[in-house]
C-alpha positions as CSV (number, residue, x, y, z in Angstrom):
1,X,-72.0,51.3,103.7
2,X,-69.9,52.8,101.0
3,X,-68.1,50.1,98.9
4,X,-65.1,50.9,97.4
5,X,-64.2,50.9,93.2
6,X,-62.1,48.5,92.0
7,X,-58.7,49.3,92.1
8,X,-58.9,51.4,95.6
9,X,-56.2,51.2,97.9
10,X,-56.7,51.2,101.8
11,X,-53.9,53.3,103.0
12,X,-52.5,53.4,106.5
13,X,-54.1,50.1,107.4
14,X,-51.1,48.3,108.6
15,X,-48.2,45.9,106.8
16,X,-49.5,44.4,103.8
17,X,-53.0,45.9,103.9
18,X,-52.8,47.2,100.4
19,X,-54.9,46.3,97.4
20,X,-57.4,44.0,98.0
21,X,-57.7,41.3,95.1
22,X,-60.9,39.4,94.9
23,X,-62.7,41.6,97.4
24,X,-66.1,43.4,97.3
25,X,-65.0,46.2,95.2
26,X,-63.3,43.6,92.2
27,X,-66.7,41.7,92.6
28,X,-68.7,44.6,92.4
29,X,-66.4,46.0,89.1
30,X,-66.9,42.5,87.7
31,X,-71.0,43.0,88.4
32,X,-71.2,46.1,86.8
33,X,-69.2,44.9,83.8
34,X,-71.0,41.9,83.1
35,X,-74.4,43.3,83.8
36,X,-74.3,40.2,86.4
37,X,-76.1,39.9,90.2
38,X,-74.6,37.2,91.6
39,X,-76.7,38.0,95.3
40,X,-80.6,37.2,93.8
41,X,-81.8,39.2,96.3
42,X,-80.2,42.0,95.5
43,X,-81.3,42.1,92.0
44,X,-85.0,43.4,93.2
45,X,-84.4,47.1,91.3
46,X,-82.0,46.8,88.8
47,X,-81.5,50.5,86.9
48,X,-79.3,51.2,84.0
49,X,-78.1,54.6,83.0
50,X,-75.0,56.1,81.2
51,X,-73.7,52.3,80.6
52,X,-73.3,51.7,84.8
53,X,-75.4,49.3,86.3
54,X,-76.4,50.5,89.6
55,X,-78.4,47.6,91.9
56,X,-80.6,48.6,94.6
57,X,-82.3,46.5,97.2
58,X,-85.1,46.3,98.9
59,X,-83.9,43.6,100.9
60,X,-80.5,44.8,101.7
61,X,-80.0,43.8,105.6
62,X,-78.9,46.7,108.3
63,X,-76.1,46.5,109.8
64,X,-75.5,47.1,113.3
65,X,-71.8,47.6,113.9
66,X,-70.9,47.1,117.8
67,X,-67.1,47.5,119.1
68,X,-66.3,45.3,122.0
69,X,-67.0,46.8,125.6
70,X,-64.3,48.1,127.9
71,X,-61.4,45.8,128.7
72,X,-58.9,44.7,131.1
73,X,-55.1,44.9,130.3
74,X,-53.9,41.9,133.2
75,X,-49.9,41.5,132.7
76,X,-48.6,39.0,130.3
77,X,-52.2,38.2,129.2
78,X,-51.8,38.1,125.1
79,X,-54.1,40.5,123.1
80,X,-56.3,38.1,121.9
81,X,-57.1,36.6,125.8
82,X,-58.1,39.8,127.3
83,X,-61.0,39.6,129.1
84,X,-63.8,42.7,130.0
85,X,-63.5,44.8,132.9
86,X,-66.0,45.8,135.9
87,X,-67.2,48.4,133.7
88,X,-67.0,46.6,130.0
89,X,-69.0,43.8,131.4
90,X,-71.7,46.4,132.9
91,X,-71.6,48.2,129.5
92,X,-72.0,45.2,127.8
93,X,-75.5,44.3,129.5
94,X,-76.6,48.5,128.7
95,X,-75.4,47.5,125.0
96,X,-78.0,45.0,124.8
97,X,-80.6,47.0,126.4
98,X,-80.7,49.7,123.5
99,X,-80.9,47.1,121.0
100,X,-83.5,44.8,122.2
101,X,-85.6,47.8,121.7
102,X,-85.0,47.6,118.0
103,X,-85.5,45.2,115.4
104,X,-84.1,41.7,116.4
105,X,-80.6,40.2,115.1
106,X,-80.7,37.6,112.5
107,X,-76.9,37.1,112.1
108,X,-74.3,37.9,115.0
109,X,-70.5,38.2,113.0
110,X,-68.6,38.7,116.2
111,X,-64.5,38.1,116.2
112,X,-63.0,35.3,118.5
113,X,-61.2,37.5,121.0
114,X,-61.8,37.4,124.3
115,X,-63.4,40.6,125.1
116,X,-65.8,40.1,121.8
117,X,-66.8,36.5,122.4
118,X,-67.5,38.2,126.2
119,X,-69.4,41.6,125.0
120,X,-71.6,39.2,123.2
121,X,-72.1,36.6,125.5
122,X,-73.2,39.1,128.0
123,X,-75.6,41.2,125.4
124,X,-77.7,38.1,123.5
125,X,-79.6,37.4,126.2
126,X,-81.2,41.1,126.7
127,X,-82.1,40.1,123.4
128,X,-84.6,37.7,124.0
129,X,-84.2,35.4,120.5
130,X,-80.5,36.5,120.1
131,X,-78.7,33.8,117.1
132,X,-75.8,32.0,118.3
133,X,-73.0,34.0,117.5
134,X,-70.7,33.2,114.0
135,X,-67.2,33.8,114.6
136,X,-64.9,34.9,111.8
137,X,-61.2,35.4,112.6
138,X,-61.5,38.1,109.8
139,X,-62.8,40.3,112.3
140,X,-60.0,40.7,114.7
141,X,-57.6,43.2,114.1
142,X,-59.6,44.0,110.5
143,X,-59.6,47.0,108.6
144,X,-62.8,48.4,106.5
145,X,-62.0,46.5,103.5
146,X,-61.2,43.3,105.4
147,X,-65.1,43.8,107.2
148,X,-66.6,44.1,104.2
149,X,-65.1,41.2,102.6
150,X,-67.1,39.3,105.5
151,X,-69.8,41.2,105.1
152,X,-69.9,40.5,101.6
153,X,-70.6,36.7,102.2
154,X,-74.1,37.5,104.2
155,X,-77.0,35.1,103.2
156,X,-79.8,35.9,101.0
157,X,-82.9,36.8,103.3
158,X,-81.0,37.7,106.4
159,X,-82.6,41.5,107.9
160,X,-80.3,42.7,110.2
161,X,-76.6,41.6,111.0
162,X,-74.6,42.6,114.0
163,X,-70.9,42.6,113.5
164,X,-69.1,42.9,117.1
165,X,-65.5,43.8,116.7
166,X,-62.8,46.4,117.2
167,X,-61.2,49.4,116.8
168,X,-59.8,51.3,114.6
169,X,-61.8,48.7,112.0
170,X,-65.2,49.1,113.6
171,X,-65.2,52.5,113.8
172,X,-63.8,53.6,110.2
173,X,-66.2,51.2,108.6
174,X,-68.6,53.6,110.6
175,X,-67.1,56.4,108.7
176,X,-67.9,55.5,105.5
């Protein structure tokens, strides 16, 4: 994905969503000033030109981004409690389907809701050798710069990451 320079601002991302101190862009700006890798697997091609330092990896982990499946909206349930539908939890199982005819997941980021803790649960076993799900509060109700924060924090040697979540976040980190 595209990482943002330091000194970005995510507009339109909701109260107090502005400037992100200490995020991947600042640590990135810091990288490239220093001349510094702080990831050691990143630092498999390192390639100066005009004074930048531009890192590329050939160990960088794909990402699979996955927005929860179809919910329910039951009265006076709060947002964070909603469960799937009929229909979510069918989608759910097809989800898992298409990707167990990829690469397998290493790392499952998946946000405590309801309705992502139940997309998950329903998917990792179409999987076969699925990894116990993390989950990051960071996730819910997240914008792009708030994903890639967590995303910025994967371990060294880890191939492929799913990061179940929602929308709008999900979707414009897509975008980019």
């Amino acid at each position: 994905p595209h990482i943002a320079p330091a000194g970005t601002t995510f507009r339109g991302a909701g109260p107090g969503r502005g400037r992100r101190q200490g995020g991947v862009g600042d640590r990135v700006e810091r990288q490239r000033r220093e001349g510094v890798v702080d990831r050691p697997h990143a630092a498999s091609l390192v390639n100066t030109h005009g004074g930048r330092l531009s890192v590329y990896s050939a160990a960088m982990p794909t990402l699979v981004l996955l927005r929860h499946a179809k919910s329910a909206w039951p009265p006076g349930v709060p947002d964070d409690q909603r469960p799937l539908n009929v229909r979510g939890r069918r989608d759910a199982v097809a989800a898992g389907l298409v990707l167990a005819a990829r690469e397998s997941i290493d790392l499952a980021l998946v946000s405590p809701a309801q309705r992502a803790r139940e997309t998950y649960a329903l998917l990792a076993p179409t999987l076969g050798d699925a990894p116990a799900p993390t989950y990051d509060e960071r996730i819910y109700e997240a914008d792009p710069a708030d994903l890639l924060d967590v995303l910025g924090e994967v371990p060294a040697g880890i191939r492929r990451v799913l990061m179940g979540g929602h929308n709008p976040g999900i979707e414009m980190l897509a975008l980019r």
